[in-house]
C-alpha positions as CSV (number, residue, x, y, z in Angstrom):
1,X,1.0,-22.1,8.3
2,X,2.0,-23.3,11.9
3,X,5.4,-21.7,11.7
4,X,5.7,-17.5,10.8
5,X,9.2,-18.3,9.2
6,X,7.7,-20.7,6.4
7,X,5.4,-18.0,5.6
8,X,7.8,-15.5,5.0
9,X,9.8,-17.7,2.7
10,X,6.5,-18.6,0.7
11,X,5.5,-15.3,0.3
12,X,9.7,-14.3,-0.4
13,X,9.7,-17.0,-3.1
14,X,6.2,-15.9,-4.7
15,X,8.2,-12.5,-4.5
16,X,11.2,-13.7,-6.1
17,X,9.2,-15.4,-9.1
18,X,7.1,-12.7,-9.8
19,X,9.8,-10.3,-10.4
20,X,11.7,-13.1,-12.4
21,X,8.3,-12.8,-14.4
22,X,8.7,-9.1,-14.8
23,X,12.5,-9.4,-15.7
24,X,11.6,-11.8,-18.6
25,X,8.8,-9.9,-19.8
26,X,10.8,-6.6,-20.0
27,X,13.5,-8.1,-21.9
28,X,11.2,-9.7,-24.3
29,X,10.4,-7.0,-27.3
30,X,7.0,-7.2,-27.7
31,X,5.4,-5.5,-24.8
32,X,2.2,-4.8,-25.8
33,X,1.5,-8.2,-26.2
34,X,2.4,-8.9,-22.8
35,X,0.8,-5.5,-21.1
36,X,-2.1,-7.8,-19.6
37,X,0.7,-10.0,-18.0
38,X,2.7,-7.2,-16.5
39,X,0.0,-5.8,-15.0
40,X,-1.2,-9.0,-13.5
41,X,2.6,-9.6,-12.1
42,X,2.4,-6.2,-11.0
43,X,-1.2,-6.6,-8.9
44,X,0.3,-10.2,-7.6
45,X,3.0,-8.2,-6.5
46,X,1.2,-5.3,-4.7
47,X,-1.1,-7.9,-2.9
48,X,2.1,-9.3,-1.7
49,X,3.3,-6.0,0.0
């Protein structure tokens, strides 16, 4: 990326998205099937940080 700002707004939007992923997956009642996707959210998330 040439310009900083663009880069903040990918990685805020990737941010965004990924706890709209979370959000869905805690609502839905089955967790355990979706364990493997949470944590996969969650490490996307931490690489973000």
């Amino acid at each position: 990326f040439d310009n900083p700002m663009n880069y903040s707004i990918s990685i805020l939007n990737k941010y965004q998205i990924g706890l709209f992923g979370i959000k869905n997956i805690i609502e839905n009642e089955d967790l355990t099937e979706n364990e493997e996707k949470i944590n996969e959210i969650y490490f996307e998330l931490m690489e973000l940080l």
